[in-house]
C-alpha positions as a printed Julia matrix, in Angstrom:
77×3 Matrix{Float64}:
  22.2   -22.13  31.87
  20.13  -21.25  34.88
  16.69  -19.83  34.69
  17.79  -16.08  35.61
  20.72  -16.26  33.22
  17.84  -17.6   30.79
  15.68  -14.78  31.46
  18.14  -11.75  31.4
  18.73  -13.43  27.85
  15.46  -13.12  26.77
  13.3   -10.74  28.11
  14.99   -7.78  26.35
  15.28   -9.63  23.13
  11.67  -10.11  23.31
  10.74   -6.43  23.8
  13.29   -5.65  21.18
  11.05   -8.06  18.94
   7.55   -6.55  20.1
   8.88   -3.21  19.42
  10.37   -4.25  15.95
   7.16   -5.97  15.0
   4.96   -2.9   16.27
   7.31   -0.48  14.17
   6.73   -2.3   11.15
   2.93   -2.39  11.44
   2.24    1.07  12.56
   4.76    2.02   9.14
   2.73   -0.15   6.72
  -0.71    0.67   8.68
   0.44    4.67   8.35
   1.73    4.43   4.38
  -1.59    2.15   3.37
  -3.66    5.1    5.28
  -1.93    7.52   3.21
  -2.09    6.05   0.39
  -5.78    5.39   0.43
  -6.44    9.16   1.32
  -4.68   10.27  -1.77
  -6.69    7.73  -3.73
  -9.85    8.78  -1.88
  -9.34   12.29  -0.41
 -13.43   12.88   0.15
 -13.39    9.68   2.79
  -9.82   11.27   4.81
 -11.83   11.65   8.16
 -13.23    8.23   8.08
  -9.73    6.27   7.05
  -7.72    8.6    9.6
 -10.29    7.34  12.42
  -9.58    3.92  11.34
  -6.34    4.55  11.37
  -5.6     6.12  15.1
  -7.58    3.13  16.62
  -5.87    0.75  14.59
  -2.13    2.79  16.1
  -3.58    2.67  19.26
  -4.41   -1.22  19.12
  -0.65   -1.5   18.07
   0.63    0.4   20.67
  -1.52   -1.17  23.19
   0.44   -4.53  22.41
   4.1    -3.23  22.65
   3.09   -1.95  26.09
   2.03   -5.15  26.98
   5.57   -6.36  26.18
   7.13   -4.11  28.02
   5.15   -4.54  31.4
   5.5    -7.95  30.87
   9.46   -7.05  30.6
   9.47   -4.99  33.96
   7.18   -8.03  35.52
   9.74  -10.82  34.52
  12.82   -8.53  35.33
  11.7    -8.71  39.05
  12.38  -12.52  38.37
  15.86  -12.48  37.39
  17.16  -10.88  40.93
């Protein structure tokens, strides 16, 4: 199989993975926050601060992927 072949294989399967994973963590990270507020309703503006930094970490790493995606796509051609 020849390296662009290789690459038009994987680089969207790899975003596709990034973006799974990233789903999956900002879900649990967003339920856990929730859940702790109703446990702890007093402390809400402290856990929801923790919370956006900890979605915007997240994010941060999916777009990472994908301009990784859109550098290595330049590659296949």
């Amino acid at each position: 199989m020849p390296f662009q072949s290789a690459l038009g294989f994987a680089v969207p399967l790899a975003v596709a993975i990034a973006a799974l994973g990233s789903a999956i963590g900002l879900g649990r990270m967003g339920a856990a926050a929730m859940e702790a507020i109703g446990r702890q309703p007093e402390a809400a503006s402290k856990i929801q601060l923790a919370m956006i930094i900890g979605f915007a970490f997240v994010e941060a790493l999916t777009i990472y992927a994908l301009v990784t995606m859109f550098i290595l796509q330049g590659k296949i051609s």
